[in-house]
C-alpha positions in Angstrom: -21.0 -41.1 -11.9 -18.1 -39.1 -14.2 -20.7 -36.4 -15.1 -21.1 -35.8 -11.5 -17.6 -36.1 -10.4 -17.0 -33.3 -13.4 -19.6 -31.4 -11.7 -18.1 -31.2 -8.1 -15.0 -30.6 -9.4 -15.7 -27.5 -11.6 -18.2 -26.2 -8.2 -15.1 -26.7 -6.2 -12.8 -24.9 -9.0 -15.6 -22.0 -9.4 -15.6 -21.4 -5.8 -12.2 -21.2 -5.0 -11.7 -18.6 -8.0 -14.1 -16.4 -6.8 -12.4 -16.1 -3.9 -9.1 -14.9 -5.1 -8.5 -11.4 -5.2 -6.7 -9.6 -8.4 -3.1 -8.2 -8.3 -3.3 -4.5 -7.9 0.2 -3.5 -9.3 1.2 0.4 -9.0 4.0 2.7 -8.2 5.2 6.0 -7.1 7.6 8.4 -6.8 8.1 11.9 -4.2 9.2 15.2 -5.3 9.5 18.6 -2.8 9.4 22.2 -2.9 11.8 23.9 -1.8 14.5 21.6 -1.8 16.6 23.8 0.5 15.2 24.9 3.7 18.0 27.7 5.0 18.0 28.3 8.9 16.9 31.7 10.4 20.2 33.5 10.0 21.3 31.5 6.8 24.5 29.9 8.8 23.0 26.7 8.1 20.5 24.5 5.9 18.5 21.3 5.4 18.4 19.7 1.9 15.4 17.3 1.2 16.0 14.9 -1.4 12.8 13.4 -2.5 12.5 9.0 -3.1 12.7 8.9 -6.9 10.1 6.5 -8.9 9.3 3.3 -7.1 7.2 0.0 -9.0 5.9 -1.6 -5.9 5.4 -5.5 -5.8 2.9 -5.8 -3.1 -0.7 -3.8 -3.0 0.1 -2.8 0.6 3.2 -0.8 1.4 4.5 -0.1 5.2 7.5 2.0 6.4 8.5 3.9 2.5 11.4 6.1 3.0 9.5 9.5 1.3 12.6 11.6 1.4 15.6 11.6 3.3 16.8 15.2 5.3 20.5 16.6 4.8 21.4 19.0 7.7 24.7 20.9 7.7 26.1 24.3 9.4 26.3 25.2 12.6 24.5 22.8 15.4 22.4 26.1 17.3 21.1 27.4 14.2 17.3 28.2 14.6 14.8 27.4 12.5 11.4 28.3 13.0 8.1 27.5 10.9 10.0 26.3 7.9 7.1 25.2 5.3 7.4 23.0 2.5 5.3 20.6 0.0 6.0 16.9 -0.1 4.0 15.2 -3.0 3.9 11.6 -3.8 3.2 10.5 -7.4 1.1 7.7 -7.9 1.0 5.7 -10.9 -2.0 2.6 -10.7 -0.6 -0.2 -13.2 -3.3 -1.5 -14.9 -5.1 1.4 -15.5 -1.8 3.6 -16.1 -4.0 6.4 -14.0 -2.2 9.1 -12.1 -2.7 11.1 -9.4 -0.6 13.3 -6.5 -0.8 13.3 -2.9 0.3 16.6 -1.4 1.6 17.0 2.6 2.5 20.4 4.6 5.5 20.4 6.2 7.0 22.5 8.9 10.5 22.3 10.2 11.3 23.8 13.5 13.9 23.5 15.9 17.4 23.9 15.6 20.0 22.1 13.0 20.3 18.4 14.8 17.0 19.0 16.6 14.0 19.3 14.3 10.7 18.7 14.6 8.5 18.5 11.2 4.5 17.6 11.8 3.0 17.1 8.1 -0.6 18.1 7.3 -2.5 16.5 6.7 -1.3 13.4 7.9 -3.5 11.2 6.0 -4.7 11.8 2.6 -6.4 9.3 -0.4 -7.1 9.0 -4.1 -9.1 6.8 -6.4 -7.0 5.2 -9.5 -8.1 3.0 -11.7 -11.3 2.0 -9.2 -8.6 1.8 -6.8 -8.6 3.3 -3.9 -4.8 5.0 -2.1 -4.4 6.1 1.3 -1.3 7.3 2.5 -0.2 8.4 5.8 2.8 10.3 6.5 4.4 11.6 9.6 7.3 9.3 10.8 10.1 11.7 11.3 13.6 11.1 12.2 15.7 14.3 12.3 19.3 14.3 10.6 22.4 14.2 12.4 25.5 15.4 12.2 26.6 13.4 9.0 23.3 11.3 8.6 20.4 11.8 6.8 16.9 12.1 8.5 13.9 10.7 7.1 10.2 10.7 6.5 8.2 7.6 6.0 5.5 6.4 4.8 2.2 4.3 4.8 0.2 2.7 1.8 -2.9 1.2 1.8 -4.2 0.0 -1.0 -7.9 -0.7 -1.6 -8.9 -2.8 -5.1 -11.8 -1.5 -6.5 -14.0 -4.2 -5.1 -14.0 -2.2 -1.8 -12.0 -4.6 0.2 -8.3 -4.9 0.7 -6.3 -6.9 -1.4 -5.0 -10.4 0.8 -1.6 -11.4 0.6 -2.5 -15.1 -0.5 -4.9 -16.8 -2.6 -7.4 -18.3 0.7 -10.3 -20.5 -0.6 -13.9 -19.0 0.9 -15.5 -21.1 3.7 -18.2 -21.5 0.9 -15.8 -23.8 -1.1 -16.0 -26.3 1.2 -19.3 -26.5 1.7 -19.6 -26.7 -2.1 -17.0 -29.3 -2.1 -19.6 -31.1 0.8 -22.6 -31.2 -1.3 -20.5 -32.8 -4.2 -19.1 -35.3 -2.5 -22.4 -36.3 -0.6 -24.3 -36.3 -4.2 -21.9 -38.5 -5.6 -22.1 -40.9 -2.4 -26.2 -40.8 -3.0 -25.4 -41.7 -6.8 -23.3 -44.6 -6.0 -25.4 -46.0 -3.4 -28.4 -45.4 -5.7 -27.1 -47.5 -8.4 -25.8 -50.4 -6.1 -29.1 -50.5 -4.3 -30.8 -50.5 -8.1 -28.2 -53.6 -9.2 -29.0 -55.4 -6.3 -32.3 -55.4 -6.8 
């Protein structure tokens, strides 16, 4: 009866192991080109100051700040079609493979009043068997004293081809494991009363 008690046990342990999903650790870090984005005349200028290096505790990441947007001069200024690269660094942990992510932006507008679509919006990477998407696009412009910002979203895919779950969940097939375990060692049991009986 121990042996098989042993036995359901390490079926159940087995099972709920296989169902837990590995730690996919990584970070990152933004840089930009130009930095300093002057308006059409030159009266006035944006300043992009790019989200230094990041280690990220979760696999997926929602809502990152990419770089923030410094406007100053005067408030009409024009600026029309003013193109810049935003790259994100990404660093896989485990693997310690790297890679970059590069977005086209365009600022246009006046000073306090910017619009700034990125293309492509969405773009991905494989490092480490891991696979990074990353979608950009949430603009809020600067004003007068406050910063603007880009953000940011991450998905992270482990290498298994499915993404990573926030928790350790036990498959539906543990349980039916843990089922034929328990009913073999109710058979056993009733086997060896029904043979001491007798």
């Amino acid at each position: 009866m121990r042996r098989s008690l042993v036995l359901a046990v390490a079926l159940l342990f087995c099972a709920g192991a296989s169902a837990r999903a590995d730690f996919v650790p990584w970070s990152y870090s933004f840089s930009a080109s130009p930095l300093t984005l002057p308006s059409d005349d030159g009266t006035a200028s944006v300043v992009i100051t790019p989200t230094s290096a990041v280690t990220n505790g979760l696999d997926n990441k929602d809502n990152v700040v990419a770089a923030s947007f410094w406007a100053n001069g005067p408030a009409t200024a024009a600026f029309t079609g003013k193109e810049y690269d935003l790259t994100m660094h990404l660093t896989d942990g485990a693997s310690k493979a790297t890679g970059d992510l590069t977005f086209k932006g365009t600022l246009s507008g006046t000073t306090f009043d910017l619009s700034n679509p990125l293309t492509p919006p969405t773009n991905s990477l494989v490092l480490g068997g891991n696979s990074y998407t990353v979608t950009v696009g949430a603009f809020a412009p600067p004003a007068p004293g406050v910063s603007g910002t880009i953000r940011a979203d991450v998905l992270v895919v482990a290498g298994s081809g499915q993404p990573e779950p926030p928790a350790t969940v036990p498959e539906p097939g543990s349980f039916v494991l843990m089922g034929l375990g328990l009913s073999a060692l109710g058979a056993r049991c009733w086997r060896r009363r029904r043979t001491a009986r007798a």
